[in-house]
C-alpha positions, 0 to 999 in steps of 0.5 A, spaced: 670 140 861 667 146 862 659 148 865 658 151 858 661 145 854 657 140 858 651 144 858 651 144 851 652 137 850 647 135 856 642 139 852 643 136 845 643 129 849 636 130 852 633 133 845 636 127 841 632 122 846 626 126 847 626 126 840 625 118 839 621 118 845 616 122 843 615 118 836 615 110 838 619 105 839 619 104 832 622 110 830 629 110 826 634 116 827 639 116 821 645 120 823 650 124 819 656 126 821 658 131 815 664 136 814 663 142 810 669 145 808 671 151 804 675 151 796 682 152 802 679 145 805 678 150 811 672 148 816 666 152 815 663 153 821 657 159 820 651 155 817 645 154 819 640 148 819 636 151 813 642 151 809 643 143 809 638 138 805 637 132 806 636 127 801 636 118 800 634 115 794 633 121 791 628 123 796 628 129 800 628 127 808 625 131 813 631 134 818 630 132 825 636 133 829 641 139 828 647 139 832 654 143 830 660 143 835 666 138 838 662 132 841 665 126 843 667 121 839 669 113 840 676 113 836 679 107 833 687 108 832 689 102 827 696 102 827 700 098 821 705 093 825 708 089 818 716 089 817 714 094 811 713 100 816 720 099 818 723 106 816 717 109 817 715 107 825 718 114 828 712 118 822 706 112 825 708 114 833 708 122 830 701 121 828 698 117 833 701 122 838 698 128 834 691 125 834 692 124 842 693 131 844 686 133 840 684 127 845 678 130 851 677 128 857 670 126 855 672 121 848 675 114 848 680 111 845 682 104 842 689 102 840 690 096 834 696 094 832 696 089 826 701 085 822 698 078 819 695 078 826 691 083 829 692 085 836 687 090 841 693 093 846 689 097 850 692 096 857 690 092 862 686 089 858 680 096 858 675 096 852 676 104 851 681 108 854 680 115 857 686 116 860 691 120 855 697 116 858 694 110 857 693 112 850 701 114 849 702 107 853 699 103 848 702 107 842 709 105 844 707 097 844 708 098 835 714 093 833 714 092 826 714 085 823 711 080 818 705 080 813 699 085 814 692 084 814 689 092 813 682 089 812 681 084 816 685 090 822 679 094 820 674 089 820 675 087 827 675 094 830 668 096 826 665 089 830 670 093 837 666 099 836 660 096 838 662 097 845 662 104 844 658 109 848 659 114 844 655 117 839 660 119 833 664 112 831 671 113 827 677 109 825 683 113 823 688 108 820 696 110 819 699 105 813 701 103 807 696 101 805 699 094 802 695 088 804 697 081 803 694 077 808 687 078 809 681 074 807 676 079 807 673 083 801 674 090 801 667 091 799 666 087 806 669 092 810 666 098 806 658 095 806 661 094 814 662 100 816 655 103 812 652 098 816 654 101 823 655 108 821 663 108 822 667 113 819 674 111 817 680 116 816 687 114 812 693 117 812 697 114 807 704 113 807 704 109 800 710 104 799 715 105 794 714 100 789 708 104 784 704 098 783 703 097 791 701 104 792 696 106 787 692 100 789 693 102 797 691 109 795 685 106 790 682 102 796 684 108 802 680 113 797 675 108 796 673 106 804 673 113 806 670 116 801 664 110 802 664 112 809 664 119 811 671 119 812 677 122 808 684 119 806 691 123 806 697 122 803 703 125 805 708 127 801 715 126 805 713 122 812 715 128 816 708 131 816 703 126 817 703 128 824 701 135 821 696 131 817 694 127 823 693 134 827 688 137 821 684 131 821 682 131 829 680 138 827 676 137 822 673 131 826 672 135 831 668 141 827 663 137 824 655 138 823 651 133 825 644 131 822 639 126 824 632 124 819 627 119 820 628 115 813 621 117 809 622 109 807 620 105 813 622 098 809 628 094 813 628 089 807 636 090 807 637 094 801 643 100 800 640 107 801 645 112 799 644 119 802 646 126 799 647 132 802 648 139 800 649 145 802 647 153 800 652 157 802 656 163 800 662 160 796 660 153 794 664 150 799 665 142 799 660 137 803 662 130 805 659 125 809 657 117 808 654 115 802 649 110 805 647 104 809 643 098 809 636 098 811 636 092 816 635 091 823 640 093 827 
């Protein structure tokens, strides 16, 4: 990393935590990861504090923190392991691969493969991996096989990244979105994710059959949207890589905003939160949809 680059994140660090120093141990910081993209689905990367605003429950929040930049992420790859990733094993390789080479040497990775099984293939039994060899290594431990178990593979990984140490949590999940060995709900999964301020990305490689793929597509919409994130679904199977690519980029060009919720309640109810943005040309604004009022 550069002297500038770690400059920029030391001081931004310090401001955060002075912040919630100087108001009590009492205080809560509410984070938002947020994407603004143009009508291209282009980064916008220009925009002041003053253009966003803030809202929960319909309220509008007073913005605390303002940071816009790549910052370092703890990164969950979840990779669909079951027999019916068998034709498409080379495209899952290509877009795990693509999201490594975006990988910093100041991010940490995961590595999850699933079938009706869930399995942590980091090496050497790490919980986080910072070597990209070690990353590509655990990439190539994918052998298709059995049932799948999306969800319960997103469940566990939500309750892995509780050992991340850094600020910025995702999950980005390579399937076909079938799941037919799972006993959790989908709601589960998505009321998980809100609660812990993980944002999940999909990239689906949708079966054949029209019935499995538009639940799959359904349910991957559903979660991402629900979180922050977002959902891709290539057409030929050849540009998930391509696909893979642009979603490290947008990862890496959002604006993140922290609030001091004007409710202090903990009575664990859902708080949705808005954002919106005044900008030249209406771009888009996405980030989570909420999280539940709880202690943590």
């Amino acid at each position: 990393m550069n002297s500038s680059r770690w400059r920029f994140f030391f001081l931004g660090g310090v401001l955060a935590l002075g912040f919630m120093a100087a108001q009590g141990p009492d205080t809560r910081l509410e984070l938002c990861h947020i994407t603004v993209q143009d009508k291209s689905g282009h980064p916008v990367n220009d925009l002041k504090e003053d253009a966003f605003t803030v809202f929960e429950n319909g309220v509008k929040q007073d913005i605390q923190f303002f940071r816009h930049g790549d910052i370092p992420v703890s990164l969950g790859l979840i990779l669909d392991n079951s027999s019916s990733m068998w034709v498409k094993r080379s495209s899952v390789e290509a877009a795990g691969q693509a999201l490594v080479a975006d990988f910093h040497s100041d991010d940490e990775v995961f590595v999850v493969n699933f079938d009706k099984e869930v399995y942590f293939d980091n090496p050497h039994g790490k919980d986080f991996l910072t070597d990209r060899a070690e990353i590509l290594e655990a990439l190539t431990r994918f052998e298709p096989r059995g049932s799948s178990a999306l969800r319960e593979a997103m469940v566990q990984s939500i309750d892995w990244m509780k050992k991340a140490h850094k600020e910025k949590h995702l999950l980005v999940v390579v399937t076909d979105g079938v799941d037919n060995a799972s006993y959790v709900k989908l709601d589960e999964v998505t009321r998980r994710a809100q609660q812990s301020n993980v944002a999940i990305y999909a990239i689906g490689l949708l079966d054949e059959d029209k019935s499995l793929a538009r639940d799959a597509r359904r349910q991957l919409i559903s979660l991402a949207e629900a979180t922050g994130g977002e959902a891709f679904f290539p057409r030929e199977l050849a540009d998930a890589d391509r696909i893979a690519r642009q979603t490290a980029r947008d990862i890496r060009s959002q604006y993140t905003i922290g609030y001091q919720p004007s409710n202090k309640l903990l009575d664990g109810s859902f708080r949705q939160i808005k954002v919106t943005v005044k900008a030249a040309g209406n771009p888009t604004v996405r980030t989570r949809a909420g999280y539940y009022a709880a202690h943590k």
